[in-house]
N, C-alpha and C positions, 0 to 999 in steps of 0.2 A: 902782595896785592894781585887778582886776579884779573888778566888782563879781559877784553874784550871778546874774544874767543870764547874762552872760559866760561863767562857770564852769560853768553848766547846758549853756551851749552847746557850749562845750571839750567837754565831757563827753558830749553826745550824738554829735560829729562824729566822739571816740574810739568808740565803742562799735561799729561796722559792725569796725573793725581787730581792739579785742580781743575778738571774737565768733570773728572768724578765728584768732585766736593761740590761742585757748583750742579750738578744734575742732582744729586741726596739732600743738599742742604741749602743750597743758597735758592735753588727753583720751586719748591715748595714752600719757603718764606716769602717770594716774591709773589705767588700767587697766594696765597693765604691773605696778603696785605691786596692786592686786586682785588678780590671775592669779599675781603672786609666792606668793600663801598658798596654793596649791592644787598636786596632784599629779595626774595622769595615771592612772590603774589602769585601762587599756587593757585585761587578759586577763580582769579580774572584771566589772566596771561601766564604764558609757560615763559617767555622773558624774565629776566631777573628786572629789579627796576633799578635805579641809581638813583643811592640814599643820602649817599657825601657820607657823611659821621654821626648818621642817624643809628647807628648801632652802635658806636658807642659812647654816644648818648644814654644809649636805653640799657647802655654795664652799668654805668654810675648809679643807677637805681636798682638794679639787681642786686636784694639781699642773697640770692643761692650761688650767684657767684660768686660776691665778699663772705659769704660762710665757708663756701668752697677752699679758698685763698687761707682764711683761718685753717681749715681742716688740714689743708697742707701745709703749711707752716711748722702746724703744731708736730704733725709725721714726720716732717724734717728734722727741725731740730730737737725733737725724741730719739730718735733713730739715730742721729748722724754723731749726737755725743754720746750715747751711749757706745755707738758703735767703737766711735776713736778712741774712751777709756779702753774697753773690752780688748779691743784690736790690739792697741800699742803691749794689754797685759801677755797676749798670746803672741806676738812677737819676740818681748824681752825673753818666752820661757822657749821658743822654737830656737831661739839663738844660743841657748847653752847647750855642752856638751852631753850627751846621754847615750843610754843604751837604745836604739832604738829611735832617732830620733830622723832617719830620714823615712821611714814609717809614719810618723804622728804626723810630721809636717803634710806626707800625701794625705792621710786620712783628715788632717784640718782642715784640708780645701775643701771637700766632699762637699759640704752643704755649698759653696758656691758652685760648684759645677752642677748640681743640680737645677731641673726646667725650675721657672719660679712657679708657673701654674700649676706643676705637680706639688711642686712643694707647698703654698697655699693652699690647695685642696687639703692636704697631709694636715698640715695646723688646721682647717676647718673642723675638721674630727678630732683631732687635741683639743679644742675648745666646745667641743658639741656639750651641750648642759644636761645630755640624755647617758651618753655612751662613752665622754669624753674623755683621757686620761687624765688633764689637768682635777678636775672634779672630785675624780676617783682617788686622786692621791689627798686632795684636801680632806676629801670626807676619810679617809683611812687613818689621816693624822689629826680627826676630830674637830678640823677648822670650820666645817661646815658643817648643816648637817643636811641643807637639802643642795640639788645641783645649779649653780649659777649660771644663768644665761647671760655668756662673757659676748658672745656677739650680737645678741638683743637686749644688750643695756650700751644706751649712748657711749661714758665713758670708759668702760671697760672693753668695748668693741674698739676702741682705737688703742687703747695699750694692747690689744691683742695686736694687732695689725704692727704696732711697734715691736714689740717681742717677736714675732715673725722675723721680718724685716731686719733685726738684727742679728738674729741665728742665721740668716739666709748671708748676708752681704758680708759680717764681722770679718771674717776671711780675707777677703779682701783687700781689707786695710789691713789687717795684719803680715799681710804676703808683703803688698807695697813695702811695712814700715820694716819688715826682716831684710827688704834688701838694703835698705840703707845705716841698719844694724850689721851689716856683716860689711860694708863699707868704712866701719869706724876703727879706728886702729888701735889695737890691743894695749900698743906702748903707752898712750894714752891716760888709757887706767891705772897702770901700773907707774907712771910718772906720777900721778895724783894721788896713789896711795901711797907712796915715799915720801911724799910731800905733808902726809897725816889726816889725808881729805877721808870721808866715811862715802858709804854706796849711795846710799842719799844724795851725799853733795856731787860725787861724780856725775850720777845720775842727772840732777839738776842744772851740772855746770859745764858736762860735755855731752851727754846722750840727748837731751831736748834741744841744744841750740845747732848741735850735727844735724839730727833728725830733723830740722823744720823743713827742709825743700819737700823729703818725701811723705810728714804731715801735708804740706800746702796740697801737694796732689793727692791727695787722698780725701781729703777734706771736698774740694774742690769739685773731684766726679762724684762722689757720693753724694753732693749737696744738689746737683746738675740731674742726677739718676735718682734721687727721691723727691723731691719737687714733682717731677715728670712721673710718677710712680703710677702703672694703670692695672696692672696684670695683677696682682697682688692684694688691692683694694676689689675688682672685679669679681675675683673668684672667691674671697673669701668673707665679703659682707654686701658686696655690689653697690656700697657708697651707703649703706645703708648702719643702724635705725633710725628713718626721720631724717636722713640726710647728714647725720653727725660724720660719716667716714668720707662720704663723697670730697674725692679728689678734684681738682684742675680736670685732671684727665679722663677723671669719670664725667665730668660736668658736660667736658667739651664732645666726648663717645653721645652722650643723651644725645644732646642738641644738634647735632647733626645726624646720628642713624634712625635714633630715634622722633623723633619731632622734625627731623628734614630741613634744620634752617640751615642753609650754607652759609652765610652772610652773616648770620652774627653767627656762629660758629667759627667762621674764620677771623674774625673780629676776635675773638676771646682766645683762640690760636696767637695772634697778632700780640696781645696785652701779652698773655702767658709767656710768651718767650722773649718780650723787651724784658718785665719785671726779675723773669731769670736771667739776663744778661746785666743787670743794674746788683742784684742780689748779689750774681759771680762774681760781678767786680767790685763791687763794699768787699767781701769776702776776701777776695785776694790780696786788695790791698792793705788790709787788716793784719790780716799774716804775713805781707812783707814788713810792716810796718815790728810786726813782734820779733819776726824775724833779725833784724837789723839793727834793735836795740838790745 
């Protein structure tokens, strides 16, 4: 037990951290929920005016920001499972023995260590319906014959956006799930295949229920970091056609740089990060709950 002393100590060495946590994170939620009660009257007075929950009031009838909430949703859970099949497959193969394989491992990450906004421009021209490689190889292999405009068609502008997003981040999750792959102990296996167990069952009966902590985290910031997703959707359809790609994050950039409302800007700030906090936690509870059985 840590006496008194101790605990003061603990306690002081935390405080430089959450001094920081609370200036990035917790001060920008408290005013965003401030600025939530407040409106704009820009042609009468340069004072904001105080509306109470007159903004959001005026979300519950906003169809472009329940389309918005759809659009992301949809990006999320696209991306986020694809990602965790892809991921765990590029895991299991980083974790075997090979020639070459602390090579492959650096060259995996590449795509996440790249900017996202270079990288989304990079797929904007992969997808261009003019000059684009995707196109080029369809029409080579006789799938098409003229060139598809993959980001000015509503639903194929969002599987591009997913297909990005998943070359970009897969990485990621697969780094995560390699280290808790190189945490499982050899004997393991080989106790299970004495025993007459096949890869499969191993697979099934100690690599999934090992691996779920560093599933949960992974699962977890990815679902946290695509939800939130702005840079990506910006540079590469600008929330566009018709509004079908438009993020949360594109929603809330409009309305406030654009259209200048602070107040229900920070309002839709305010919902946006309760609903991912409600989201995260359905989410993690899920996974402890699959966890555990």
């Amino acid at each position: 037990m840590l006496n008194k002393q101790e605990k003061i100590t603990g306690w002081l060495l935390l405080l430089p951290a959450l001094f920081i946590l609370g200036l990035v994170f917790i001060y920008p939620i408290a005013r965003a929920f401030y600025l939530s009660w407040f409106t704009e009257n820009l042609g009468t007075q340069l004072l904001p005016v105080f509306t109470g929950i007159g903004n959001y009031q005026r979300m519950l009838g906003d169809g472009r920001f329940w389309q918005s909430i759809f659009n992301t949703s949809i990006f999320t859970i696209g991306s986020v499972t694809l990602e965790l099949f892809l991921g765990l497959g590029v895991a299991l193969v980083l974790n075997k023995s090979f020639f070459g394989r602390g090579i492959v491992r650096t060259i995996a990450i590449v795509p996440w260590a790249l900017p996202t906004a270079v990288m989304g421009l990079a797929w904007a021209w992969i997808f261009n319906d003019q000059y684009g490689v995707v196109n080029d190889i369809l029409s080579r292999l006789g799938i098409i014959d003229t060139g598809i405009n993959w980001l000015g068609t509503p639903a194929l502008a969002m599987i591009a956006l997913i297909v990005a997003d998943v070359w970009k981040t897969t990485p990621f999750i697969s780094i995560i799930l390699l280290a808790g792959l190189q945490s499982i102990s050899e004997d393991l296996y080989e106790a299970h295949r004495m025993d007459g167990a096949t890869s499969w069952q191993s697979f099934c009966q100690i690599t999934l229920p090992l691996l779920m902590p560093q599933i949960l985290i992974a699962l977890l910031f990815r679902f946290a970091q695509s939800f939130g997703v702005f840079d990506l959707v910006q540079v590469m359809t600008g929330g566009g056609p018709a509004g079908t790609t438009e993020t949360v994050s594109i929603y809330i950039y409009s309305t406030i740089m654009r259209y200048l409302d602070f107040g229900y800007g920070a309002a839709l700030v305010v919902v946006t990060f309760l609903l991912l906090i409600v989201a995260v936690g359905i989410t993690s509870l899920m996974l402890k709950k699959v966890r555990l059985d």
